[in-house]
C-alpha positions in Angstrom: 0.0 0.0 0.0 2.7 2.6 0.6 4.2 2.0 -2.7 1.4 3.1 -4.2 1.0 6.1 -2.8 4.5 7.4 -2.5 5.3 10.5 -4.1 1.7 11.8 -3.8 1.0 14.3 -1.8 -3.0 12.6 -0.1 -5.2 15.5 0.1 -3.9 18.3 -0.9 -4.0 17.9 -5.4 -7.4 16.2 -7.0 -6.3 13.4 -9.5 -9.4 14.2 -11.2 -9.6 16.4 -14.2 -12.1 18.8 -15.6 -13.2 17.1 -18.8 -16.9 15.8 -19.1 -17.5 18.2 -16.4 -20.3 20.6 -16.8 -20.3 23.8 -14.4 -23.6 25.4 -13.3 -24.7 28.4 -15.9 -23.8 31.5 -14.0 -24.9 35.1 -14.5 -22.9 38.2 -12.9 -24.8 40.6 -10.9 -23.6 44.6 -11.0 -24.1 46.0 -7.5 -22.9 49.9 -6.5 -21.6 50.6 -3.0 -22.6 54.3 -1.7 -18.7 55.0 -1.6 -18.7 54.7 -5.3 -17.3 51.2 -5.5 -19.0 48.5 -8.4 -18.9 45.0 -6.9 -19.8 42.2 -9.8 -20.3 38.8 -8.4 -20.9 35.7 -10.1 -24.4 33.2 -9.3 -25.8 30.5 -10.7 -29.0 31.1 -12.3 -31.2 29.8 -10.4 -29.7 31.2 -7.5 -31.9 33.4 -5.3 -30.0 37.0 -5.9 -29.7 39.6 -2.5 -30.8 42.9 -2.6 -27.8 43.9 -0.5 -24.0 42.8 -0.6 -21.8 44.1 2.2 -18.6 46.2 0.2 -15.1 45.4 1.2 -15.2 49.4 2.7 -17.7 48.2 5.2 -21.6 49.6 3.2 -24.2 47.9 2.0 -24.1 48.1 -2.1 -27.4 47.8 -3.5 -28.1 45.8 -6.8 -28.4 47.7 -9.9 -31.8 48.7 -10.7 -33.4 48.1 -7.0 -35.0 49.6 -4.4 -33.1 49.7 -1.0 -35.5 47.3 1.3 -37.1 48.6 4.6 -35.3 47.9 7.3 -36.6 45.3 9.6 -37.7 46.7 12.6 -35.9 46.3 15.7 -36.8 44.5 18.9 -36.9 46.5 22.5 -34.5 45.2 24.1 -35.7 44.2 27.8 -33.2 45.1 30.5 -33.5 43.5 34.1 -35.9 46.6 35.5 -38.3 45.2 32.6 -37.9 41.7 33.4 -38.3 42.6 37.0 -41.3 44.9 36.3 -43.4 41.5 34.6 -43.0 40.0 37.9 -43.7 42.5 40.4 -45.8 45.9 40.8 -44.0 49.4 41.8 -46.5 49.0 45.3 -44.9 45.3 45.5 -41.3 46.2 44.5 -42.0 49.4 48.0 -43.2 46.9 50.4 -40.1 44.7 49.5 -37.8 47.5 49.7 -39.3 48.3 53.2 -39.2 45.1 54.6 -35.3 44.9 53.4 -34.3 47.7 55.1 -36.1 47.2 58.4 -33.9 43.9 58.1 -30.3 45.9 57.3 -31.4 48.1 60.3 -32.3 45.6 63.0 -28.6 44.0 61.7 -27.1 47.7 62.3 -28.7 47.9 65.7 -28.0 43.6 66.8 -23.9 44.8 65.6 -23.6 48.1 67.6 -25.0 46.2 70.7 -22.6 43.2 70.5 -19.7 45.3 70.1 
């Protein structure tokens, strides 16, 4: 078995050739970057096409001859006082508080006495 392998180099070449070998039918698709830049990019036809292809600069090109799509709108996003404020009411969340620091207090006092 290593005889007849030597002198190949195992997966980094193909031993396969191109011929009787059909490739996909490709189009090329023209998009223009706000900077200025034009971006052509192959597909294959039946490929569904973007709207929007990010530029190497960083902006979104849009594809010649197309309207710039809404954006999708964006979600709230919930932060712990939210989350909190699902569970509990502001009259709830008072008592709580209250109750908490008649606790802290009759620690303060228990400490001072000990001490």
């Amino acid at each position: 078995m290593s005889e007849a392998l030597r002198g190949t180099r195992l997966g980094a070449t193909s031993l396969e050739n191109d011929r009787d070998v059909e490739f996909a039918p490709r189009m090329t698709v023209t998009y223009n970057c706000p900077a200025g830049h034009v971006i052509n990019m192959p597909f294959a036809v039946e490929a569904e096409v973007p709207v929007e292809w990010e530029c190497h600069c960083g902006e979104m090109a849009l594809l010649v001859d197309a309207v710039k799509p809404e954006p999708k709108p964006v979600k709230h996003v919930r932060t712990h006082w939210d989350m909190l404020l699902e569970r509990r009411t502001i009259a709830d969340l008072e008592e709580l508080l209250e109750e908490r620091l008649a606790l802290l207090e009759a620690d303060d006092d228990a400490g001072l006495r000990s001490a």
